[in-house]
C-alpha positions in Angstrom: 0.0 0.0 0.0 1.2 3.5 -1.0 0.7 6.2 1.3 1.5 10.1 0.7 2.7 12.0 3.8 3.5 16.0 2.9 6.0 16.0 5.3 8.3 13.6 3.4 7.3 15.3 0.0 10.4 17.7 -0.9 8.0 19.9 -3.4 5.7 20.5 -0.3 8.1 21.5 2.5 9.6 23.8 0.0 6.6 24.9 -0.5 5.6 25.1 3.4 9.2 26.8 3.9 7.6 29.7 1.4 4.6 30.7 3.1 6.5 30.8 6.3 9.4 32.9 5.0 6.9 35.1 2.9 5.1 35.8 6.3 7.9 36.6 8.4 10.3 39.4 7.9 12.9 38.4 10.2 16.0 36.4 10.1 15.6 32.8 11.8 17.6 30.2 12.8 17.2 26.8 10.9 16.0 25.1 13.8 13.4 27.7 14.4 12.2 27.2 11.1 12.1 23.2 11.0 10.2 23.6 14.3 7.8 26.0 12.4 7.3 23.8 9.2 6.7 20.9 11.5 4.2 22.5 12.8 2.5 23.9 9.9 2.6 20.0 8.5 1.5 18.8 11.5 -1.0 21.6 12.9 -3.0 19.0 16.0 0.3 18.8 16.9 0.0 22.0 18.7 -2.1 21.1 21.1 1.1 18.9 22.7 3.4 22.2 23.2 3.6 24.3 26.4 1.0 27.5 26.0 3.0 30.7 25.6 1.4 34.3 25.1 -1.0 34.6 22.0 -1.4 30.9 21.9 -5.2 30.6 23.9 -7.2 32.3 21.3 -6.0 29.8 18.7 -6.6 26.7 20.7 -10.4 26.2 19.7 -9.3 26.7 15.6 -6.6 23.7 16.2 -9.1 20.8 17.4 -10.5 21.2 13.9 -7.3 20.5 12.5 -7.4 16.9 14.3 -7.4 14.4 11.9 -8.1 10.5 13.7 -5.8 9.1 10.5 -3.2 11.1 10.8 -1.9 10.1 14.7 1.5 11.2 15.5 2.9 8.1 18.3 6.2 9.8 18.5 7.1 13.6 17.8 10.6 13.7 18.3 11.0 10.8 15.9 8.6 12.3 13.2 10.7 15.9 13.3 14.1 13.9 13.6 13.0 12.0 10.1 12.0 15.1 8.8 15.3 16.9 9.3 17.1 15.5 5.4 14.0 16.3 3.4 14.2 20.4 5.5 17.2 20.6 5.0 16.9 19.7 1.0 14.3 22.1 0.7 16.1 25.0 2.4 18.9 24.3 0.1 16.6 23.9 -3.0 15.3 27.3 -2.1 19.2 28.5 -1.4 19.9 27.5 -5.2 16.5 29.0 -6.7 18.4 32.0 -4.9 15.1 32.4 -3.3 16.8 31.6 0.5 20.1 33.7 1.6 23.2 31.4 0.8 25.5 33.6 3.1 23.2 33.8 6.0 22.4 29.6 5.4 25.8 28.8 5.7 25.5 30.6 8.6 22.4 28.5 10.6 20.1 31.4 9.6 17.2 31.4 7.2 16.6 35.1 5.2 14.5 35.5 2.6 16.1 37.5 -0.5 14.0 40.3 -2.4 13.9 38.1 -5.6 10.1 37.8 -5.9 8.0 34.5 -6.5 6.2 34.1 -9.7 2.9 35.6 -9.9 1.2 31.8 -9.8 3.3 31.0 -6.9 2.5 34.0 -4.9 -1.3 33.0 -5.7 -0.8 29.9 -4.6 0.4 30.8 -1.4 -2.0 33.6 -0.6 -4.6 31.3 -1.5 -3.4 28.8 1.2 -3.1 31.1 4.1 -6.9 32.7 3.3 -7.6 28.9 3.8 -5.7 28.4 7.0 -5.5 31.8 7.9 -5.8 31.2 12.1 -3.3 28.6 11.4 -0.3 30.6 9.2 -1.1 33.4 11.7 -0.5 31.4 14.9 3.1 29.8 13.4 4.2 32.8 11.6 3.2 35.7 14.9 3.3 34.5 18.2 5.3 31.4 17.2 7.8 32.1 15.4 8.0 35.7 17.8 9.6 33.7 20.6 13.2 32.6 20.9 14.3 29.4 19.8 17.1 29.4 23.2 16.3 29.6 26.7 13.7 28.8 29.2 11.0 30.0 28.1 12.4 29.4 24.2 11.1 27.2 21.5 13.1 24.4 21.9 11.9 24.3 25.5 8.1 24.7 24.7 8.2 22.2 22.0 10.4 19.4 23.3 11.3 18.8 19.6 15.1 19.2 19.8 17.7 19.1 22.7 18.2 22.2 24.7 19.8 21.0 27.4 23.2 22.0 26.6 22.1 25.0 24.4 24.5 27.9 25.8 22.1 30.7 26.8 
């Protein structure tokens, strides 16, 4: 049996990667950004993270996104898997010369002024009217907090070691 999974789909994440980078104006680590794209391929997954500020009002809009076929058993593992087919994607978008090369060489994500094609940037304004609460939930309050310390990303999500993350 064949089974399609966007997160594994190297078109898609690239594709996920846009709308997040078209939304957000600021430079971001890579990490911050797998963390983000996870989330926006996973959205129920939400649900699992430590509330931060901003995050209540979009609580009741992420139960819809439950899907009962699409259980995640084990997060970590899912995101770790993930990792090659990100990183492809940033560097797909690095060549198109539509990511930063100097700033990805340097663990950060930027977003260059070359613009998308008109059917692209369709594409992608047609998908956040459709998931609007969603793209507005990973792209403000989200990606707003710090990927490092306490209080950070890393520590809200339990997604990747911060343990030993020098604060």
């Amino acid at each position: 049996m064949l089974i399609y999974s966007p997160a594994y789909d190297l078109y898609h994440t690239m594709f996920r990667i846009l709308q997040i980078t078209e939304k957000t104006e600021q430079i971001m680590e890579v990490d911050k950004l797998r963390i983000l794209d996870f989330y926006l391929a996973f959205p129920a997954e939400l649900l699992e993270i430590q509330s931060f500020r901003g995050f209540k009002k979009y609580r009741k809009y992420l139960k819809a996104e439950m899907n009962q076929y699409e259980r995640v058993i084990d997060r970590k593992r899912l995101f770790f898997k993930m990792e090659q087919i990100q990183i492809s994607a940033m560097k797909a978008l690095v060549s198109y010369s539509l990511l930063d090369a100097r700033e990805f060489k340097n663990g950060k994500i930027k977003r260059t002024d070359i613009p998308l094609t008109e059917q692209l940037s369709l594409r992608i304004q047609e998908e956040f009217k459709s998931n609007q609460n969603l793209l507005t939930l990973i792209t403000g309050p989200l990606a707003s907090l710090n990927l490092y310390g306490h209080l950070g990303l890393k520590v809200k999500t339990n997604l990747i070691e911060f343990k030993y993350d020098a604060v």
